[in-house]
N, C-alpha and C positions, 0 to 999 in steps of 0.2 A: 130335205125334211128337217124340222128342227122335235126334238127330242117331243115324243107321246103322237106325234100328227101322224096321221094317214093317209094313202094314197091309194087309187085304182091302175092295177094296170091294165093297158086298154089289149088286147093283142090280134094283130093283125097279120092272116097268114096268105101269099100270093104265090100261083103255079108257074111255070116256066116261062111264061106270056105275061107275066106282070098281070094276072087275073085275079081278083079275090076271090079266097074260097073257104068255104067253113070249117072253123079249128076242130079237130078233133086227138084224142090222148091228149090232153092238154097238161103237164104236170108242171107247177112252179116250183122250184127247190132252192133254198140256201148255197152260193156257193161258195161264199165267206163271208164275215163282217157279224159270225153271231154273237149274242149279246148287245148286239146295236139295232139292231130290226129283225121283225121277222114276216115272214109270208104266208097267207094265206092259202087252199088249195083254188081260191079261186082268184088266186092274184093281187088280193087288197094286202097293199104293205104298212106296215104300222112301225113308227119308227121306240125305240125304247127310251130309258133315262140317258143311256151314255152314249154319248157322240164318239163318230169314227164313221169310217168306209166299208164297205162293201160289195158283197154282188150276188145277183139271184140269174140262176139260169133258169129256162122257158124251154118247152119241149113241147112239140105239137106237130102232128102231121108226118114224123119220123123225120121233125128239121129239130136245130136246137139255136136260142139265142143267146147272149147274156145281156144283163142291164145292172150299170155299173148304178147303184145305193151309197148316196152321202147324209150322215145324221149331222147336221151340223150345232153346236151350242145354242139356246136359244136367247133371250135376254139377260145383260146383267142384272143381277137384281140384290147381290152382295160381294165384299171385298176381303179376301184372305191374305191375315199378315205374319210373316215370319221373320226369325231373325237370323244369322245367321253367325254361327258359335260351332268352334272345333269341326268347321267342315260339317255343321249339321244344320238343317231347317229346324228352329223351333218355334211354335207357331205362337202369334201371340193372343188373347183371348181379348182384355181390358187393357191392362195395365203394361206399360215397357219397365223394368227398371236396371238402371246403370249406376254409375259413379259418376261423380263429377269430370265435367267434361268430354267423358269418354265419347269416341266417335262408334258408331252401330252401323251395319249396314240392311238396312230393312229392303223389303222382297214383298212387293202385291201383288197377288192376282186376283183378277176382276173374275168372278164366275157368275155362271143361271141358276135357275132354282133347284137344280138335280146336280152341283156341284163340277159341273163342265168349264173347263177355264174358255174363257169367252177373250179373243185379243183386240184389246182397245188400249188406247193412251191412256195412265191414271196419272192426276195432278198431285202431288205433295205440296203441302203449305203448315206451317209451323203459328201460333198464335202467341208464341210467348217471345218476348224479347230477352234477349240473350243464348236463344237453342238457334239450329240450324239445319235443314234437311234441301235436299236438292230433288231433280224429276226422277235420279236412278235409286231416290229410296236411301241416301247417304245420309244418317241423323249426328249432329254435335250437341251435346246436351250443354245445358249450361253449366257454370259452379257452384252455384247454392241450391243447400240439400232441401226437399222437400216433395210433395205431389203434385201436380199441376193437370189440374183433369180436362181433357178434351186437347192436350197440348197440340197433338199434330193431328191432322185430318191427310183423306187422300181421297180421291173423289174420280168418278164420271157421271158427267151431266146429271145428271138428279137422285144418285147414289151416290151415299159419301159414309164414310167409317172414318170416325174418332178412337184415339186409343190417352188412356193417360202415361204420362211419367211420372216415373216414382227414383228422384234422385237422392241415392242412400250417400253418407258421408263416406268419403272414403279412408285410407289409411290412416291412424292418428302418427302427427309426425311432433305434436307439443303437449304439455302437458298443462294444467292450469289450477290454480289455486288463491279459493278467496273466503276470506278477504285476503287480499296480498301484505301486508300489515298489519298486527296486530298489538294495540294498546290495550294491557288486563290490569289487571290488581288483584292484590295476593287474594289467592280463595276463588277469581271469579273462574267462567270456562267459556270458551267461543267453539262455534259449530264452524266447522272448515268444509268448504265446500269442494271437490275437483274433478274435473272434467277431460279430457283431449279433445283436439283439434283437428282435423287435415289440416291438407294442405295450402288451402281455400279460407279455410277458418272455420270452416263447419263443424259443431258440436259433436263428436260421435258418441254413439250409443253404449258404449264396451264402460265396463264400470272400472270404478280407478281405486286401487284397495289404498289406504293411507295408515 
């Protein structure tokens, strides 16, 4: 069964001669797997949102059967992305953001509509030149700071999730000042501009008191 579907059980009870004969006490019961299906008193099983195993015994005639119950995932139809930091999943929404260069190792799973991991192959493919991501989800960002929306995709067959990068400058390792010369005359006054660098050369954001 795949998650909401329903089934009939059909039951058929036979005497010592292999003879059919008519069920009578008939009681279907749970006999694990709840919260993944459940039973009817008259045998229709309906599977729920969350996939897993189970099984339902059958009682009739003072015999007893069991029938082993599988919900399995049903289609994918979305991609969950995490990352993974300090031994922790966090999961990404839109946006990845790093530092220059830094490598990430990203984690899909492909789930159905009731958020059941579904196992299929998902492709990674990057769109920006200079980033880098391989099939097990391993990302190199590039060095220059900036947003790049839609940068990395991952996909099966006709489901696919985009997420952006958001590459923040990282450490300032220089400091910068302009104009780098200054020619005045007495009285006048020049505006000095300054800034830091990474490592890269990227602008950062952190203000530079003078």
């Amino acid at each position: 069964l795949v998650p909401l579907e329903e089934t009939q059980l059909n039951l058929s009870v036979f005497d010592t001669n292999d003879n059919l004969i008519t069920p009578s006490n008939v009681v279907y019961a749970l006999a694990s797997g709840d919260g993944h299906f459940t039973v009817s008193p008259s045998g229709l099983v309906r599977a729920l949102q969350t996939s897993g195993e189970g099984s339902i015994q059958v009682n009739a005639n003072g015999l007893s059967a069991t029938v082993e119950v599988m919900v399995a995932p049903g289609s994918i139809t979305q991609i969950a992305v995490t990352r993974s930091e300090q031994n922790e999943q966090i999961e990404i929404f839109e946006t990845l953001t790093v530092s220059p260069g830094q490598i990430v190792e990203l984690n899909a799973r492909a789930l159905d509509a009731f958020e059941n991991f579904v196992d299929v192959q998902l492709i990674w493919s990057t769109s920006v030149e200079g980033f880098g991501v391989n099939n097990a989800g391993m990302f190199t960002a590039g060095t220059n700071a900036g947003l790049y929306p839609n940068a990395l995709r991952v996909r099966h067959l006709g489901v696919d999730r985009q997420i952006n990068v958001q590459i923040n400058p990282g450490a300032p390792v220089d400091i910068h000042i302009e104009p780098s010369t200054i020619i005045a005359t007495p009285g006048s006054s020049q505006q000095l501009q300054a800034y830091f660098t990474d490592s890269y050369g990227n602008i950062s954001d952190l203000d530079v008191e003078l």
